[in-house]
N, C-alpha and C positions, 0 to 999 in steps of 0.2 A: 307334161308333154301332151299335147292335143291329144292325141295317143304316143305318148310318147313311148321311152326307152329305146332309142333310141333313138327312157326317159330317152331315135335317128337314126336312115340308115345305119345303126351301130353295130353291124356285124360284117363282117366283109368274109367269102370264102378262104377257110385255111385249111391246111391239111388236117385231118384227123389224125388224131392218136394211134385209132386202128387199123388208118391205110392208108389216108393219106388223098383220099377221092376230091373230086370238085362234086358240086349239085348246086350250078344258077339256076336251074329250069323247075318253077312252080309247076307243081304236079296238075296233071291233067283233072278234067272233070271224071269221077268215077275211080281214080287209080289212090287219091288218098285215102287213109284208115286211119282211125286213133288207138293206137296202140297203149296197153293202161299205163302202162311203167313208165313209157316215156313222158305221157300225159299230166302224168301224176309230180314226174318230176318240175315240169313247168307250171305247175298250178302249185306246187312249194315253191319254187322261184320267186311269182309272181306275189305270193301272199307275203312272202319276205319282205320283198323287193316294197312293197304298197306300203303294208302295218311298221315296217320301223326293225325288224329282229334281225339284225346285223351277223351274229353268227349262225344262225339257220339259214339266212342269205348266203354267206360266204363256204357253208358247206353242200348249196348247192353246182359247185366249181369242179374242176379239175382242169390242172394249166401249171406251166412253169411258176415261178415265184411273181414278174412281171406281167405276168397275164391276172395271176390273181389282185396285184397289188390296183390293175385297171379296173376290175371286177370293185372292188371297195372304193374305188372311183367315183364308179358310177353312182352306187348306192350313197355317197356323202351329196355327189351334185343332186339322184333326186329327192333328196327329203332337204337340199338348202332351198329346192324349187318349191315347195310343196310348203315350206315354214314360209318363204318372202310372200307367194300366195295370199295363206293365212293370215299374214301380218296387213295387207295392200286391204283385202275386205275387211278386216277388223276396223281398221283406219278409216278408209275414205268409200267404203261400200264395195258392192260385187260390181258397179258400171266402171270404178277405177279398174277393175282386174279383167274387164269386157274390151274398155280401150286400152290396155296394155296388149293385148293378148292381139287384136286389131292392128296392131302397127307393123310393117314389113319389115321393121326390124327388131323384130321380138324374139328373143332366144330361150326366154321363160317358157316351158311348158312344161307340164302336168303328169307323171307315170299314174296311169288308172288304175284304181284302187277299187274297180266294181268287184264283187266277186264271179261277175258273169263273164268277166272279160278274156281271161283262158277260155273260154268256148268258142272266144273266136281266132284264138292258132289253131291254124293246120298240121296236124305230125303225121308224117310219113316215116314209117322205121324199115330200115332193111338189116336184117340181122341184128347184130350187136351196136349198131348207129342208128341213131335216127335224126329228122330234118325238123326244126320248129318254122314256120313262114306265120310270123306277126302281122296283126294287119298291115300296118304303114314300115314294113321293112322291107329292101330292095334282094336281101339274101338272110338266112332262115340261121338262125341258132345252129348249132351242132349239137349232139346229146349222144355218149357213149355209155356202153353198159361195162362194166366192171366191180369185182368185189362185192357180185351181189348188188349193186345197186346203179342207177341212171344220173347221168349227171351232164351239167353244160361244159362245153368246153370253152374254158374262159377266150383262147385265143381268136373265140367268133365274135367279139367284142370289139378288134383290133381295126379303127378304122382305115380303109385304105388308101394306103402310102405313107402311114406312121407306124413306128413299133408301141407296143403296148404301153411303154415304158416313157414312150414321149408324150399320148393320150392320155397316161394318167397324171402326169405333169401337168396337161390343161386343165381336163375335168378336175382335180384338186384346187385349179385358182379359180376357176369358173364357181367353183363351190365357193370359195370360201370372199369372193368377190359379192354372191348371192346374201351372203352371211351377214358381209358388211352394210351392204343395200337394206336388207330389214332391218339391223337396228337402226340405222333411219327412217322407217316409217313411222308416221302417225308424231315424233317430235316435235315440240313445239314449232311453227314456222318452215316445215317443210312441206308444204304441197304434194299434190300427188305427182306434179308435174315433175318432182325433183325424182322423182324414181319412177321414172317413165322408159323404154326399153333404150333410149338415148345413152342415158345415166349408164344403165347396166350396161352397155356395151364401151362407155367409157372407163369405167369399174374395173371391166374384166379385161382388157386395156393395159391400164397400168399395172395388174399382176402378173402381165406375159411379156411387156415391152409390146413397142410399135413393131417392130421387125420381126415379132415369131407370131402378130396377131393373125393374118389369113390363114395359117395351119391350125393355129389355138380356135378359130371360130370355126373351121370344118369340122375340127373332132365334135366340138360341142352340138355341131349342127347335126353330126353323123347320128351323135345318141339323141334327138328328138324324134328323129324317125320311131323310134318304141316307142 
């Protein structure tokens, strides 16, 4: 994801666990603080979410069963994104993966895997909640504190105007649409042209039908905003 997560707008305001509040409003200049716990929790998120450790990722959660099942979603599309990557440069160099990336219809992007890149969420905590606001996201993670420890709430994942449960329905063919796409890279007689963001988006097409694709590309689109 460019910067991704959402590998897209991928959180929409939901209630908290703990109360159930709204917070659209990016905190002022001067009013946010990094709180450690909360901090701390999103820089395990993030190292998760980058390096590949699928249960240390998925115990950064708390959320119905749905919410979690979107949470492992995500994580399968961003490492199907991150492997097609790897395969498009191995194959035909880094300008095939410059012009992919270039096209206005490119749905491939990249979750950052710098380790500097948590420095640049803002956490705001009030009490027992606190607010993550990612660069490129329109509304902020949720993070509650219980049982001793901080944790996301998976349902900040849930893009809006879908339940989790239909989201992770996409992100699962979106991924595994990704999957298919690399092992055609670099095969004999396939061009790079052949897995150009066209392809993928025909790809990911036929995994959703024609009739559920404008809902199936917003989810995807929502999680590049990370």
């Amino acid at each position: 994801m460019r910067d991704c997560l959402s590998v897209a707008a991928l959180v929409i305001c939901v209630a908290m666990v703990t109360g159930g509040c709204e917070n659209t409003r990016a905190p002022a200049a001067g009013e946010a603080y990094e709180p450690e716990a909360p901090r701390a929790a999103l820089v395990k998120w993030h190292q998760s979410l980058a390096f590949g450790d699928k249960s240390r990722y998925l115990s950064c959660f708390v959320g119905s069963e749905d919410e979690l099942v979107l949470a492992l979603a995500v994580f399968d599309a961003v490492h199907a994104a991150h492997a097609f990557h790897d395969a498009v440069v191995r194959a035909y160099g880094p300008e095939a993966w410059q012009a992919f990336e270039a096209s206005p219809q490119a749905r491939v992007v990249l979750f950052p895997r710098e380790d500097t890149w948590p420095a640049r969420v803002t956490v705001v905590r009030t009490g027992a909640i606190a607010f993550g606001y990612l660069p490129h996201a329109r509304l902020p993670l949720h993070l509650a504190e219980g049982g001793g420890a901080w944790r996301i709430h998976a349902g900040s994942l849930v893009p809006p105007g879908q339940t989790a449960e239909r989201a992770a329905y996409y992100l699962f063919r979106w991924a595994a649409a990704l999957q298919e796409m690399t092992l055609r890279v670099g095969q004999p007689g396939v061009a790079a042209s052949e897995v150009a963001p066209e392809a993928a988006r025909e790809a990911f097409k036929a995994k959703v039908g024609e009739e559920q694709f404008d809902d199936a590309d917003k989810a995807v689109q929502h999680m590049m905003m990370h």
